[in-house]
N, CA, C and O atoms as a GROMACS GRO file, in nm:
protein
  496
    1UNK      N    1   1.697   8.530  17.025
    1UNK     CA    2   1.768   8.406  17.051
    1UNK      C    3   1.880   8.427  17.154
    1UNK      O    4   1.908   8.327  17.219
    2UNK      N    5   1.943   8.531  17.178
    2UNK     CA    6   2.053   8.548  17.225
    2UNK      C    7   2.015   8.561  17.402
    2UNK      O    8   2.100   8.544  17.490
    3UNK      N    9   1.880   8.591  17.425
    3UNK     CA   10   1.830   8.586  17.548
    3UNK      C   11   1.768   8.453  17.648
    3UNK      O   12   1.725   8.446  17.763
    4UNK      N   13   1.796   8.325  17.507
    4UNK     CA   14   1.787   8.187  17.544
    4UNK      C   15   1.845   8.120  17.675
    4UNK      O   16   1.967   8.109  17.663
    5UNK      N   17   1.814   8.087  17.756
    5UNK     CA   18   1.911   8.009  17.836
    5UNK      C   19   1.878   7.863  17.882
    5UNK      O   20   1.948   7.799  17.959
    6UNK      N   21   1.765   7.820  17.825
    6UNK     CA   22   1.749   7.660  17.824
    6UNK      C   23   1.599   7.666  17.771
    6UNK      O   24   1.508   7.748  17.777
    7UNK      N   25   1.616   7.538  17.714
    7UNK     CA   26   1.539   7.496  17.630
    7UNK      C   27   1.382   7.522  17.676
    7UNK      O   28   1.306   7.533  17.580
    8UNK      N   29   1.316   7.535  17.816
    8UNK     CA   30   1.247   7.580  17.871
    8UNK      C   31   1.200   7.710  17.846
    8UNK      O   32   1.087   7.734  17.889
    9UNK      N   33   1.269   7.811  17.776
    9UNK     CA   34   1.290   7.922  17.715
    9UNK      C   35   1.182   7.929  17.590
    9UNK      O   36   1.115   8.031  17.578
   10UNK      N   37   1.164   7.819  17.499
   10UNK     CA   38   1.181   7.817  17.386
   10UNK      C   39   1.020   7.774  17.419
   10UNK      O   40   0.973   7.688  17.495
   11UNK      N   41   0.966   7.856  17.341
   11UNK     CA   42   0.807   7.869  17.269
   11UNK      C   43   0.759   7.701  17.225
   11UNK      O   44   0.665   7.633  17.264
   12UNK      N   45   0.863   7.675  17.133
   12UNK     CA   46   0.813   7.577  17.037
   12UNK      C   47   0.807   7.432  17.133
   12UNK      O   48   0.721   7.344  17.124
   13UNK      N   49   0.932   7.434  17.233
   13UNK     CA   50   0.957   7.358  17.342
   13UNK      C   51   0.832   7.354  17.452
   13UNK      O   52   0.807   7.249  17.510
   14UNK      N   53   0.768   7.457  17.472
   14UNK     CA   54   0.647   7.432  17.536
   14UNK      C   55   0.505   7.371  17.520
   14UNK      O   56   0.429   7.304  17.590
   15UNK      N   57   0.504   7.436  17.368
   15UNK     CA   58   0.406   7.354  17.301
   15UNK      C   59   0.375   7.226  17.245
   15UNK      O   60   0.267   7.176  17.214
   16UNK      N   61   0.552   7.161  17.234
   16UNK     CA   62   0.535   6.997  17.185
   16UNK      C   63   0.530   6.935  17.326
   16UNK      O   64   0.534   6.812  17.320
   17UNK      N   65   0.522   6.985  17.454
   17UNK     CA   66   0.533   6.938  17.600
   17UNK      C   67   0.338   6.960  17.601
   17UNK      O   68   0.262   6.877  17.652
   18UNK      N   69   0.306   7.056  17.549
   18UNK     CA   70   0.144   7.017  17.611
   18UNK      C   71   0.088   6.921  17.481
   18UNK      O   72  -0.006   6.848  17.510
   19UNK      N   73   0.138   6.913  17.339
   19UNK     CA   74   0.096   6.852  17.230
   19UNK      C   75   0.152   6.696  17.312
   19UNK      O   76   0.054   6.624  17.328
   20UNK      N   77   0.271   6.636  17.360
   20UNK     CA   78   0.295   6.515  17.409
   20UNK      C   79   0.126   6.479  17.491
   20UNK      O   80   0.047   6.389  17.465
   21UNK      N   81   0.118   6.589  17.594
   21UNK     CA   82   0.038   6.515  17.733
   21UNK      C   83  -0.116   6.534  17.604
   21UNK      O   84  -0.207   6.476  17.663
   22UNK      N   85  -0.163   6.576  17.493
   22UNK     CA   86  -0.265   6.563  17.443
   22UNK      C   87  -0.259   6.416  17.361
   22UNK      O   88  -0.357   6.345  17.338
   23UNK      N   89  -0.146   6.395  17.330
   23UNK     CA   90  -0.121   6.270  17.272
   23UNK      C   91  -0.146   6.164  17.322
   23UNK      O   92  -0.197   6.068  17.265
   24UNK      N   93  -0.097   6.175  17.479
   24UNK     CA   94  -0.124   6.072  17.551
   24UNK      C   95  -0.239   6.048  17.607
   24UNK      O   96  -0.276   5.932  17.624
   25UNK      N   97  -0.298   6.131  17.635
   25UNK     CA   98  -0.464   6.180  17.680
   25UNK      C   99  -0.567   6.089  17.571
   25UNK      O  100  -0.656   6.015  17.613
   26UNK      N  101  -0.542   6.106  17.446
   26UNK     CA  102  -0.596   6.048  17.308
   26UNK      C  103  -0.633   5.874  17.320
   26UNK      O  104  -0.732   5.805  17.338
   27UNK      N  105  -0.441   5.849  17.293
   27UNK     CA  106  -0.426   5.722  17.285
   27UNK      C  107  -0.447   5.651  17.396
   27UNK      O  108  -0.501   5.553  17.344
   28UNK      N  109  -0.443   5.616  17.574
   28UNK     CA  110  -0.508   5.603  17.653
   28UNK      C  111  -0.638   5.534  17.625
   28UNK      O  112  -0.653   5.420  17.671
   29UNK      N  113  -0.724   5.582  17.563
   29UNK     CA  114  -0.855   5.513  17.551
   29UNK      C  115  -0.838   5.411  17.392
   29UNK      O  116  -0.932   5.350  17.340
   30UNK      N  117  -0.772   5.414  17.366
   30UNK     CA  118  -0.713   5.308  17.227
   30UNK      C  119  -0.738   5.149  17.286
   30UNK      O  120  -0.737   5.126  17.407
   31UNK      N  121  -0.757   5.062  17.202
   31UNK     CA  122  -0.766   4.951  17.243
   31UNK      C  123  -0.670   4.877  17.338
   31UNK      O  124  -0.558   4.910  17.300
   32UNK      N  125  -0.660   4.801  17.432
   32UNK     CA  126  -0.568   4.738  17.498
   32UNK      C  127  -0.450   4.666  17.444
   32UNK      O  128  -0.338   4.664  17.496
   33UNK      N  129  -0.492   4.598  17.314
   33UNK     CA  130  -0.419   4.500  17.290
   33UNK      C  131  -0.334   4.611  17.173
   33UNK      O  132  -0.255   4.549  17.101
   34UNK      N  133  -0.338   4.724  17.155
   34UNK     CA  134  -0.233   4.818  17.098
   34UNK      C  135  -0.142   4.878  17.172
   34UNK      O  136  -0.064   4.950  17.109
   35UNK      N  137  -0.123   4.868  17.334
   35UNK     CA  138  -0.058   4.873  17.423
   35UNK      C  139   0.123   4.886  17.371
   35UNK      O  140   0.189   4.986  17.398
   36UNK      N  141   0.186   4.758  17.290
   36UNK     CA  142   0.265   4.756  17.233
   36UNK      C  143   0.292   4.783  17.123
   36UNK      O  144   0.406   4.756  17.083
   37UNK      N  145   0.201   4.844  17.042
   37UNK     CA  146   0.227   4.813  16.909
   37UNK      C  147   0.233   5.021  16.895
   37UNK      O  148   0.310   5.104  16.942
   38UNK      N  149   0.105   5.030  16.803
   38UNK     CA  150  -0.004   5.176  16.777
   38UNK      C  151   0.060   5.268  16.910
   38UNK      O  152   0.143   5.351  16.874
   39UNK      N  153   0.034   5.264  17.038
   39UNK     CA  154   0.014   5.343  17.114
   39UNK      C  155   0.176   5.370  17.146
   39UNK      O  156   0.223   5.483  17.155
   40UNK      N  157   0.247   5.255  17.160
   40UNK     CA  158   0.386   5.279  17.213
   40UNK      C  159   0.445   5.325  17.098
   40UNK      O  160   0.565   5.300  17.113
   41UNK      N  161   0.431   5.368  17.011
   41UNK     CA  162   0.510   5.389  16.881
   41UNK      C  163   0.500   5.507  16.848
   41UNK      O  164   0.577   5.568  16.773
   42UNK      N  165   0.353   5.569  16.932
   42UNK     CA  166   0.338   5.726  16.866
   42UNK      C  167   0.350   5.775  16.980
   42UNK      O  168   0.405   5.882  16.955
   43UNK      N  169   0.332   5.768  17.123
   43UNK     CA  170   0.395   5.802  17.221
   43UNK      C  171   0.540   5.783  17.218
   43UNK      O  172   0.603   5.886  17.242
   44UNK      N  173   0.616   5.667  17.193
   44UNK     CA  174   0.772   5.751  17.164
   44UNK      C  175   0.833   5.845  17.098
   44UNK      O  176   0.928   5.918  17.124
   45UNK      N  177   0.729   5.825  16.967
   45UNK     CA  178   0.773   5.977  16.888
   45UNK      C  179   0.738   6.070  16.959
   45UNK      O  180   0.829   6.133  17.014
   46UNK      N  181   0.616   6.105  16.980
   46UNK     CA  182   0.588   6.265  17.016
   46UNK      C  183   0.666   6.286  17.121
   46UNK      O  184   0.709   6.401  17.118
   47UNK      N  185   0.711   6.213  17.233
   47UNK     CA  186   0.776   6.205  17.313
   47UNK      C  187   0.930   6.290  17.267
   47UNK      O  188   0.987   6.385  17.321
   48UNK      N  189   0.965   6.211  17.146
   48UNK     CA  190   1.137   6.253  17.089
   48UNK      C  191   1.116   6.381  17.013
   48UNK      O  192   1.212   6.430  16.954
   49UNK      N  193   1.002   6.438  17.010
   49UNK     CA  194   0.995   6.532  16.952
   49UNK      C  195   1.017   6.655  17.042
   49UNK      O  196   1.055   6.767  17.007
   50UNK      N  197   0.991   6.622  17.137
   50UNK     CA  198   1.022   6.766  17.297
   50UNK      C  199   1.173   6.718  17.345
   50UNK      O  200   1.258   6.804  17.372
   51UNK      N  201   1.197   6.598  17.354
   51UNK     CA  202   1.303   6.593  17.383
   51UNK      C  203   1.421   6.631  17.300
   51UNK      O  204   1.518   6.684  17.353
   52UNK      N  205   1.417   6.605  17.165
   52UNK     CA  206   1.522   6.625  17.076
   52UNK      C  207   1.567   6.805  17.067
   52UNK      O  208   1.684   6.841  17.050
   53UNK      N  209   1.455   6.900  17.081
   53UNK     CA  210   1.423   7.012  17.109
   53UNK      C  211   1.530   7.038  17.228
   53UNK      O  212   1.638   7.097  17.235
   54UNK      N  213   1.462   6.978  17.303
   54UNK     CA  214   1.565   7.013  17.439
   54UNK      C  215   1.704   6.988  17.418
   54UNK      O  216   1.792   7.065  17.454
   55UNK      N  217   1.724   6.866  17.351
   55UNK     CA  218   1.877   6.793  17.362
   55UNK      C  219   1.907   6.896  17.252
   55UNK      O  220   2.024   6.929  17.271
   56UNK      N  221   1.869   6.948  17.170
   56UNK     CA  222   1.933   7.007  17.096
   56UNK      C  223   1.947   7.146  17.138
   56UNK      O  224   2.054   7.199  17.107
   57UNK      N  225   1.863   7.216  17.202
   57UNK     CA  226   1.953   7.359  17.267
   57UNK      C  227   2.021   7.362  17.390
   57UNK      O  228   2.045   7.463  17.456
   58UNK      N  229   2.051   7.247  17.416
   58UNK     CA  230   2.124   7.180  17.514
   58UNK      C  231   2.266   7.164  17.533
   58UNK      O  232   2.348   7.156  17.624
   59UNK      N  233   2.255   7.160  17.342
   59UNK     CA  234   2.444   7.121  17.281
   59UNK      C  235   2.486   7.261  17.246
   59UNK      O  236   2.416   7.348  17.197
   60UNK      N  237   2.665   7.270  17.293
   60UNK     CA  238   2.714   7.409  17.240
   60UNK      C  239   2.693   7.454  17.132
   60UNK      O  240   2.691   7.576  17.114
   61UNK      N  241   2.670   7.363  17.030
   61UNK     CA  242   2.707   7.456  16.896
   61UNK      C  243   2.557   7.467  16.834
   61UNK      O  244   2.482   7.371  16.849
   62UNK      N  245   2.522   7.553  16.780
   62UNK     CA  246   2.463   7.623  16.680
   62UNK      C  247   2.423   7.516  16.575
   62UNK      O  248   2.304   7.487  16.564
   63UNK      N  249   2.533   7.444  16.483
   63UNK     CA  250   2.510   7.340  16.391
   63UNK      C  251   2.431   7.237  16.452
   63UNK      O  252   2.322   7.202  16.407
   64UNK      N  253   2.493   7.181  16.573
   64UNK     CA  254   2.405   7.052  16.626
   64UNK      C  255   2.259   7.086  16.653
   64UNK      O  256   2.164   7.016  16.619
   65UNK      N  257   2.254   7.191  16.712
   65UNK     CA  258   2.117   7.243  16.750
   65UNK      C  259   2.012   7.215  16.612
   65UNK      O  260   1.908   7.148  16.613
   66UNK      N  261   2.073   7.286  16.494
   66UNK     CA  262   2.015   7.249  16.393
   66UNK      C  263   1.977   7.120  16.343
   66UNK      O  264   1.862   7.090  16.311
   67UNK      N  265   2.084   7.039  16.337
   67UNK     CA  266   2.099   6.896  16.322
   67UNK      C  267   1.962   6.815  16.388
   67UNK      O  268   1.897   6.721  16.341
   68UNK      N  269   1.942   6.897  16.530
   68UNK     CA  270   1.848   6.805  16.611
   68UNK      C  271   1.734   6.887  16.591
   68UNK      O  272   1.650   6.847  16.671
   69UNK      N  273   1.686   6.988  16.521
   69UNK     CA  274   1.605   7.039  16.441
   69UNK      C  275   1.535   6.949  16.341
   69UNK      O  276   1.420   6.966  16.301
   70UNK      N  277   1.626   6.839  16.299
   70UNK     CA  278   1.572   6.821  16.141
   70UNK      C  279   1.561   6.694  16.203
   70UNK      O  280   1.473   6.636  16.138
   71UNK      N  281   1.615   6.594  16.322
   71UNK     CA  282   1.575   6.478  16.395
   71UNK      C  283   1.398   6.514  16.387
   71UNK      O  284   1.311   6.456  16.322
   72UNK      N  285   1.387   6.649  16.495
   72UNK     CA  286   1.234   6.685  16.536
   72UNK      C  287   1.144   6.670  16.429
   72UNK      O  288   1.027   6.643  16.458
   73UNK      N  289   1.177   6.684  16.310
   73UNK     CA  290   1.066   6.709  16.171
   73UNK      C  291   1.091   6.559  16.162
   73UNK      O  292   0.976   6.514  16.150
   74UNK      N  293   1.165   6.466  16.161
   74UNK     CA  294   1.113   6.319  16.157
   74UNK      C  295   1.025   6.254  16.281
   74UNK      O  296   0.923   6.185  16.274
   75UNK      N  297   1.085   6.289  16.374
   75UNK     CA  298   0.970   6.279  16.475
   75UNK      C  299   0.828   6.310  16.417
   75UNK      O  300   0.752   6.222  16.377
   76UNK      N  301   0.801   6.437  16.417
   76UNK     CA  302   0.699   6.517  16.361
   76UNK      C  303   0.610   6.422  16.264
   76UNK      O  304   0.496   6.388  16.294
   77UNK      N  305   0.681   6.381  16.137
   77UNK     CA  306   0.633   6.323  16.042
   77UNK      C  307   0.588   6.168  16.112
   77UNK      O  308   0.475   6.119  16.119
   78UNK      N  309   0.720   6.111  16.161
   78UNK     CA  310   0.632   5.984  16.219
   78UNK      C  311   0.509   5.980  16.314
   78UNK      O  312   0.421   5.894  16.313
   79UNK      N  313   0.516   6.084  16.394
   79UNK     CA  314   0.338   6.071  16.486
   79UNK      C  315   0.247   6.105  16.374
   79UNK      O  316   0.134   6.056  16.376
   80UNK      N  317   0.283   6.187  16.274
   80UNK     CA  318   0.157   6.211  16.146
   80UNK      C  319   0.126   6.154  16.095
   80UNK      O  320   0.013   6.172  16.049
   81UNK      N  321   0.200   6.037  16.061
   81UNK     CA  322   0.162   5.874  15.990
   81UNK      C  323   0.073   5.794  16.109
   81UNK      O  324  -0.024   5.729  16.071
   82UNK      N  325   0.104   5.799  16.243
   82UNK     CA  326   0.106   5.698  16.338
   82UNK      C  327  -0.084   5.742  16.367
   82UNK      O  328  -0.175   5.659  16.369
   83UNK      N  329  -0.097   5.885  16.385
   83UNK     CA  330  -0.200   5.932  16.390
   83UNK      C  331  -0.307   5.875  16.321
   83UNK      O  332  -0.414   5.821  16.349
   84UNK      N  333  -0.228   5.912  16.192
   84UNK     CA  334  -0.368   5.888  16.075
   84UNK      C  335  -0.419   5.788  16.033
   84UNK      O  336  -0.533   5.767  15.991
   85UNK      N  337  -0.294   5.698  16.051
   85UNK     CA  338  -0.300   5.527  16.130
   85UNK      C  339  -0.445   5.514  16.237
   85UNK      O  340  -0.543   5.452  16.196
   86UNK      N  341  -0.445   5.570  16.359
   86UNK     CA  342  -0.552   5.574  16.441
   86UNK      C  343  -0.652   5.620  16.368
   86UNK      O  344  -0.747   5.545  16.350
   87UNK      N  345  -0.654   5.753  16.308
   87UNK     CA  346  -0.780   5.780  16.216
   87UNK      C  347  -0.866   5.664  16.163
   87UNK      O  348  -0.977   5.623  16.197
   88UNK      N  349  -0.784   5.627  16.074
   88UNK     CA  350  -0.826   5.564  15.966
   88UNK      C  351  -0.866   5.396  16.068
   88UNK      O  352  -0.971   5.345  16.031
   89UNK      N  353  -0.814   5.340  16.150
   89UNK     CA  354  -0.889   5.250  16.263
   89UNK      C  355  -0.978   5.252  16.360
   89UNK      O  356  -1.025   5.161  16.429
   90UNK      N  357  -1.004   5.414  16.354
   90UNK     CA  358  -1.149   5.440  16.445
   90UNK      C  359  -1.116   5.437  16.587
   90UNK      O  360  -1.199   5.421  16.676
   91UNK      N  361  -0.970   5.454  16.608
   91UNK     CA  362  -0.874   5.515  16.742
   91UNK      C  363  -0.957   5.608  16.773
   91UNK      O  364  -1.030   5.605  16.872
   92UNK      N  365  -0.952   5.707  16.683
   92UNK     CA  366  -0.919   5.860  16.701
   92UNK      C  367  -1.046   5.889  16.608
   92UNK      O  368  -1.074   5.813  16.515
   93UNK      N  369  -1.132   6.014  16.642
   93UNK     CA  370  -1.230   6.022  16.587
   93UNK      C  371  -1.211   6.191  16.500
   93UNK      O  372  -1.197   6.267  16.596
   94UNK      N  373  -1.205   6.254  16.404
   94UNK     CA  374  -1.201   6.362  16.358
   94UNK      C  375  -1.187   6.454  16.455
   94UNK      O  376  -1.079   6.476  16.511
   95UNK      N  377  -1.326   6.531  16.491
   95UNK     CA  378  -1.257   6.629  16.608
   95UNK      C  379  -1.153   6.577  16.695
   95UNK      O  380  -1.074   6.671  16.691
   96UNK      N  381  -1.096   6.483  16.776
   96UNK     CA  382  -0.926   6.450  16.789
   96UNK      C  383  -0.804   6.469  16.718
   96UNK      O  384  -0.700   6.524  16.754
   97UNK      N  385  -0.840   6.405  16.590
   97UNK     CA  386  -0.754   6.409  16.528
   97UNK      C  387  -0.710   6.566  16.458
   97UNK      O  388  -0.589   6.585  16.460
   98UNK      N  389  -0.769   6.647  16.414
   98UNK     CA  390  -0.766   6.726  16.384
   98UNK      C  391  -0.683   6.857  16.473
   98UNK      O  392  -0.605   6.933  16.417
   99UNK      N  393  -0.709   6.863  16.581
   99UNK     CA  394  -0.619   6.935  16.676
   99UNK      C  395  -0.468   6.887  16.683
   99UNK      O  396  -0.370   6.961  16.680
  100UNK      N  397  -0.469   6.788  16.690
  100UNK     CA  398  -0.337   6.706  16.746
  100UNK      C  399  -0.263   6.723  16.560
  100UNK      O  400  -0.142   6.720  16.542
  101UNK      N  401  -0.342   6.736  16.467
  101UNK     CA  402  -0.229   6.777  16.337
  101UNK      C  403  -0.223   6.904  16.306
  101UNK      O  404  -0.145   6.952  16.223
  102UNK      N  405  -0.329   6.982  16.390
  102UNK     CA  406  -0.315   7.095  16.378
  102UNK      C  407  -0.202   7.169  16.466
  102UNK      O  408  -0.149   7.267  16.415
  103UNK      N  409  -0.169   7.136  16.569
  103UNK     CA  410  -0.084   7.144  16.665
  103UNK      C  411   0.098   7.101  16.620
  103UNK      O  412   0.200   7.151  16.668
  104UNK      N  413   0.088   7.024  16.546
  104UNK     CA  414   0.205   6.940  16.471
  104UNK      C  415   0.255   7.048  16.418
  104UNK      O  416   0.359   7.112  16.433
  105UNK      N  417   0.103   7.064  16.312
  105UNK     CA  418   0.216   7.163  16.180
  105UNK      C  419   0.237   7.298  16.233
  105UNK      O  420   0.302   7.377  16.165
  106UNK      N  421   0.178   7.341  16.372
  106UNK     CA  422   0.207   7.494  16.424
  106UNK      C  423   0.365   7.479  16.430
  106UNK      O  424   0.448   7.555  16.380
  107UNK      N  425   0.398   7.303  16.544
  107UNK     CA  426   0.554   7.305  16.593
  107UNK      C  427   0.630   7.294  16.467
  107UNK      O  428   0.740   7.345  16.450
  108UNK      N  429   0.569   7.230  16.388
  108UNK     CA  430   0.652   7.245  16.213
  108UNK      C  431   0.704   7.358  16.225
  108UNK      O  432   0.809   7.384  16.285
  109UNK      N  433   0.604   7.461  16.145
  109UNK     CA  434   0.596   7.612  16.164
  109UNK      C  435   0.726   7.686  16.251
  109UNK      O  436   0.800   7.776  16.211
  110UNK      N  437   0.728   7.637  16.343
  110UNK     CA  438   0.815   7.735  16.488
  110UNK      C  439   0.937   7.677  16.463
  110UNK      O  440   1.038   7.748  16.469
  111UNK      N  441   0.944   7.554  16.434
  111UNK     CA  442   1.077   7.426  16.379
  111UNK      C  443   1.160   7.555  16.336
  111UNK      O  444   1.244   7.617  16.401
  112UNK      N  445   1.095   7.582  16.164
  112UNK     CA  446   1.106   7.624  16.056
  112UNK      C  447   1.227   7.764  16.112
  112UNK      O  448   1.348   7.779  16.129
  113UNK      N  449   1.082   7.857  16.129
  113UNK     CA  450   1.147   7.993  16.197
  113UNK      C  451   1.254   7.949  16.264
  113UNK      O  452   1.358   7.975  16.202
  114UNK      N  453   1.280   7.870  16.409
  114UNK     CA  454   1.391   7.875  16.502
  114UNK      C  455   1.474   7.817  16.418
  114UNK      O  456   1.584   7.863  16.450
  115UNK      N  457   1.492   7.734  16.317
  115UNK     CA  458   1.608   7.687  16.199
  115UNK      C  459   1.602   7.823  16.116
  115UNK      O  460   1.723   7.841  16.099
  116UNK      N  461   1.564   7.889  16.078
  116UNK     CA  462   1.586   8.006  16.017
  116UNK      C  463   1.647   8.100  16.153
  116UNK      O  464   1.624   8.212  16.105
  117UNK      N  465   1.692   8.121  16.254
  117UNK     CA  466   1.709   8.221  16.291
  117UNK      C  467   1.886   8.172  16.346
  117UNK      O  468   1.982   8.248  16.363
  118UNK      N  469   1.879   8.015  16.364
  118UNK     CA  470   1.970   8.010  16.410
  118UNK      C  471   2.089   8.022  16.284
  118UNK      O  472   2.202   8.070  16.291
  119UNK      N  473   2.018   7.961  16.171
  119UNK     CA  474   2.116   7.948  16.078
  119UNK      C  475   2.129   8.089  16.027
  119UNK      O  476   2.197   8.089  15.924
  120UNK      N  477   2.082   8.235  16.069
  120UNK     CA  478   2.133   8.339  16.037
  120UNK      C  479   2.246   8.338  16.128
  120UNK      O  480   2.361   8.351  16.086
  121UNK      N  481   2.213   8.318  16.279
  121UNK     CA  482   2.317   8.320  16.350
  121UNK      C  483   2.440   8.255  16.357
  121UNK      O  484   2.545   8.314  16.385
  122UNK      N  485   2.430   8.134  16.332
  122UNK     CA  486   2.545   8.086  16.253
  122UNK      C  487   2.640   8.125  16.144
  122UNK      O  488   2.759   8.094  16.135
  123UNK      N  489   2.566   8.201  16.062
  123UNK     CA  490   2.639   8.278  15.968
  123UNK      C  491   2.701   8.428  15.980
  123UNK      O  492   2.773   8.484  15.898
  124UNK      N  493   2.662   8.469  16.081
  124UNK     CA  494   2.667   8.603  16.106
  124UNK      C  495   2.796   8.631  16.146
  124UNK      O  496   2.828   8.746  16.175
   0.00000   0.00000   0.00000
C-alpha cells in the first residue's frame, strides 16, 4: 500500500473500469424503452463503483478512504439487484449474467482485502 500513488495503482480500480465497459456492452442491446429506467440505473451504479474507488484513494485520510470503501459495496449490491432484475426479464441471458456477478464478487473480494489492509494501517 505504501507504494500507492493514485488510484490507477490499485488492482481492484482496474477491474471495476473493465467490469463498467462489460456492463455497458450487456445493457446496450436491452430494450429501448428501458433507456431511462433498467439501463440508466445500473449503469450509474457500476459506474459509482470505479469512481467511489478513485474518490476514495483520492482523499488524505485513511478513514475516508475506508468510508468510500463501504459506499463501493452499496454500489456493488445495487448493480446485483439491477442485474438480476435483467435476468429474471430476459435482458440478460445466463452465460452474461454470470460473468458480470462473477466479476462483482472478485471486486467484493479485493474491497474486503484493501479495507483490511488499510485499516491495519490506520492502526499501526
Amino acid at each position: 500500500m505504501s507504494d500507492l500513488r493514485t488510484h490507477r495503482d490499485l488492482d481492484v480500480w482496474k477491474l471495476s473500469i473493465d467490469w463498467v465497459e462489460a456492463v455497458y456492452r450487456c445493457s446496450a442491446s436491452w430494450p429501448s424503452d428501458e433507456r431511462f429506467g433498467l439501463i440508466s440505473q445500473v449503469r450509474r451504479a457500476c459506474v459509482s463503483v470505479a469512481a467511489n474507488i478513485a474518490e476514495g484513494a483520492g482523499r488524505k485520510g485513511t478513514g475516508e478512504f475506508i468510508q468510500f470503501i463501504g459506499v463501493v459495496r452499496g454500489s456493488l449490491a445495487e448493480v446485483e439487484t439491477h442485474l438480476i432484475i435483467a435476468g429474471r426479464l430476459g435482458y440478460l441471458t445466463s452465460d452474461q449474467l454470470q460473468p458480470l456477478l462473477a466479476d462483482m464478487e472478485r471486486i467484493g473480494r479485493m474491497l474486503s482485502a484493501l479495507s483490511t489492509r488499510l485499516k491495519q494501517r490506520q492502526n499501526a
